[in-house]
C-alpha positions in Angstrom: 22.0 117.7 -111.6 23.2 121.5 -113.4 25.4 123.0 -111.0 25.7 127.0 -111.2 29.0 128.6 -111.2 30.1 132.2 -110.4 30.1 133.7 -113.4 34.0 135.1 -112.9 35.3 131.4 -111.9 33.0 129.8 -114.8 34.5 132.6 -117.5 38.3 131.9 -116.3 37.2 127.9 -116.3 35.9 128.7 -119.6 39.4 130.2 -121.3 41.5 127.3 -119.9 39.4 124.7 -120.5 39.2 126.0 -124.1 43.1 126.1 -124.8 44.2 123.3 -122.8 41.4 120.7 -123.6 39.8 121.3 -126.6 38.9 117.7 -128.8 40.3 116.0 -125.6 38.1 113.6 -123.8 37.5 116.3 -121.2 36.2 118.8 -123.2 33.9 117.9 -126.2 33.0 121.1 -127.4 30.6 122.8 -125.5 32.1 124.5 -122.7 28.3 125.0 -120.6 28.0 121.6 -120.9 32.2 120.7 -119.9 31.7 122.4 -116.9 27.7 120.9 -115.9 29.5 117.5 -116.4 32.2 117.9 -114.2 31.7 119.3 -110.6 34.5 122.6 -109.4 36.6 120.0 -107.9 37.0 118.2 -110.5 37.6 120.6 -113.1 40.2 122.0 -110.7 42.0 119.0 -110.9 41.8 119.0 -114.5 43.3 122.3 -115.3 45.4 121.9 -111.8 47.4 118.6 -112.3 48.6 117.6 -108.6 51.7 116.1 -110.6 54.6 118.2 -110.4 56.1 119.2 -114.4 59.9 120.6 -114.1 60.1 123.8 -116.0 62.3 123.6 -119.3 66.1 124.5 -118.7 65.5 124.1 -114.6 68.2 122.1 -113.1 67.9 118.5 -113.2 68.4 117.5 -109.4 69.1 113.8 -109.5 69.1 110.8 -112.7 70.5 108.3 -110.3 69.5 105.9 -107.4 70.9 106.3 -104.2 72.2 102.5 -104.7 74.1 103.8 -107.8 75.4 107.0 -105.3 77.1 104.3 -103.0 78.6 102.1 -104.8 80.2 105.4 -107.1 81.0 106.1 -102.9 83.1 103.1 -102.4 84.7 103.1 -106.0 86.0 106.6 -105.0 88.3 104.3 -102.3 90.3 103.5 -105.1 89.5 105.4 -108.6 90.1 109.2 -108.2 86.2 111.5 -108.1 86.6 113.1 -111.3 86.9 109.4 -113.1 84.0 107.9 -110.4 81.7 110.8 -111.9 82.2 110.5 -115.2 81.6 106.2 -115.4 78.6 106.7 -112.6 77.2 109.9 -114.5 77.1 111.6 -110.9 77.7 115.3 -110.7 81.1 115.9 -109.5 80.5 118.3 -107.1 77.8 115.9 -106.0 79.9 113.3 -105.4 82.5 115.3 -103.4 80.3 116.1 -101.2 78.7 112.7 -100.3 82.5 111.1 -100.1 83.4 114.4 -97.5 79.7 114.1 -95.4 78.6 117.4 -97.0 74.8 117.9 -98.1 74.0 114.7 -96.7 69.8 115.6 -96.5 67.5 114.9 -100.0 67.3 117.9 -102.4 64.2 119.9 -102.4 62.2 120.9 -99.7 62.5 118.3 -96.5 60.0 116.0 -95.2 57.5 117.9 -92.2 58.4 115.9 -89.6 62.0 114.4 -88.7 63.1 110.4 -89.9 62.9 109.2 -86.0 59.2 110.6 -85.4 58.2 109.1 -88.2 59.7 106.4 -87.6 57.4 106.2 -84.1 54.2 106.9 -86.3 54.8 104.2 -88.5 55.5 101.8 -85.4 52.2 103.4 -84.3 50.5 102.0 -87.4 51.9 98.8 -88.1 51.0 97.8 -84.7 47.1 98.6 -85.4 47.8 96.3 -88.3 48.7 93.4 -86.6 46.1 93.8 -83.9 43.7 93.7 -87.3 42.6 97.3 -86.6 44.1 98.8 -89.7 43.8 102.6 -90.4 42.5 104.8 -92.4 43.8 107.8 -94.0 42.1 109.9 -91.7 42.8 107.9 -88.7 46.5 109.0 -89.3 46.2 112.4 -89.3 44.6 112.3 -86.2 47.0 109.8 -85.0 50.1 112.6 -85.9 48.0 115.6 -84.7 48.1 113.0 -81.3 51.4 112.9 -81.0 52.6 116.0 -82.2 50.1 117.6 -79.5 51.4 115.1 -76.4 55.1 116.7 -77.3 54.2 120.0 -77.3 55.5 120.1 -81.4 53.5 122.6 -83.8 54.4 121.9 -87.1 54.3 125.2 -89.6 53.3 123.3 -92.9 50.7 121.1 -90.6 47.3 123.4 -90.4 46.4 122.9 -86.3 48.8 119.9 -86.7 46.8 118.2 -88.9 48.6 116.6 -91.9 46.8 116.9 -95.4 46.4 114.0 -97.7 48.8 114.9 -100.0 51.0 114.4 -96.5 50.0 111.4 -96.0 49.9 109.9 -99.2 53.7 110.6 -99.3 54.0 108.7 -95.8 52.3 105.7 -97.0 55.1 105.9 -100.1 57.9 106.7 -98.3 57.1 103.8 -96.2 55.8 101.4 -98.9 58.0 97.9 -98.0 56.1 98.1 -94.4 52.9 99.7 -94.8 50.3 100.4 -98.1 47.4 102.1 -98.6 45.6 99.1 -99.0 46.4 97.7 -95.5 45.1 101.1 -94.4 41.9 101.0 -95.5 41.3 97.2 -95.8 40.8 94.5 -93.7 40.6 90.5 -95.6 37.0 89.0 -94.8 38.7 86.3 -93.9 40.1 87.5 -90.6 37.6 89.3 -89.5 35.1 86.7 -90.2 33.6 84.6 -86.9 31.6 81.7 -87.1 28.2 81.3 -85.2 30.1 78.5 -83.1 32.8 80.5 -81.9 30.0 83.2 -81.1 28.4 80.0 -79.0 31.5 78.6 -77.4 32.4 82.6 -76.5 29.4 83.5 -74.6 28.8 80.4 -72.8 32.5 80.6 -71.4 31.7 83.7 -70.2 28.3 82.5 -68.8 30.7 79.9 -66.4 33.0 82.7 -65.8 31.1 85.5 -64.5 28.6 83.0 -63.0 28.4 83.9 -59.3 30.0 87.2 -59.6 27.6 89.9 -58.6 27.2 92.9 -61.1 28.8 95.5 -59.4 31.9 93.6 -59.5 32.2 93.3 -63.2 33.8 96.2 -65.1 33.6 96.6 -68.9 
């Protein structure tokens, strides 16, 4: 179905679409029919990539894992820094200041919520896993606007305390050996599955149990 757009949006649409995606499979020509095909949100994406491109000549924070940071950590024990920096490829200056304690957070701007209360959320949510109630995306967000309310916390970059996907999606990866997307949104067949007999044998335990009990004793 033909979607109408503003004509101010559909005109800027129009000049980037043209410049930044012309002969690409997301623009074939006709820029009416580019932006009929695709609806707002996606042509937003398209002209709004999510993933982050470093500017030319901006500094370049980090080529190394932090396993490669340590172990140029303990070789400092016996080689002097300057040496350590130059074999490792690790900033000087950076290296100092991991051997003296200084700068010890990540570079860039911090994670929302501290390492111990997300440490509690993800306790929170592997614990729905193993009782086979696995959660969804959503159910997280409300699960951290839950806590974050019950200790009297407002978070700034949180909107009413409730984390955004993008949030959440970087949770999930953070957290990746323990917990995946996929265990928060799925649930195998085959544990969820009951046969009719267990359905049987269930209700007439129950029948023997609750036989005698009047009703008003019996809470749900």
């Amino acid at each position: 179905m033909q979607q109408d757009y503003h004509k101010a949006v559909k005109d800027e649409l129009c000049i980037i679409l043209v410049k930044r995606h012309y002969k690409t499979p997301y623009f074939s020509g006709d820029v009416d029919a580019c932006l009929l095909d695709y609806p707002i949100a996606d042509v937003i994406l398209i002209i709004m990539p999510r993933t982050h491109k470093r500017k030319p000549g901006s500094r370049n924070y980090k080529n190394y894992t932090e396993e490669t940071l340590l172990k140029a950590v303990e070789e400092c024990k016996r080689i002097p820094v300057k040496k350590v920096a130059e074999i490792y490829g690790i900033p000087i200056r950076t290296l100092r200041n991991t051997v003296n304690g200084v700068h010890t957070k990540t570079v860039g701007g911090q994670t929302a919520l501290s390492n111990e209360l997300e440490e509690t959320i993800l306790a929170h949510v592997l614990k729905c896993i193993d009782y086979g109630m696995p959660l969804t995306p959503d159910d997280i967000k409300y699960m951290v606007k839950m806590v974050l309310d019950k200790l009297d916390m407002n978070i700034t970059k949180f909107k009413d305390n409730f984390p955004g996907p993008d949030w959440v999606k970087s949770f999930l990866a953070r957290h990746d050996d323990n917990v995946s997307l996929r265990k928060c949104q799925n649930i195998k067949r085959s544990r969820a599955q009951v046969e009719p007999e267990d359905l049987d044998k269930y209700f007439n335990n129950l029948c023997k149990t609750l036989h005698g009990i009047p009703p008003e004793n019996i809470l749900n």
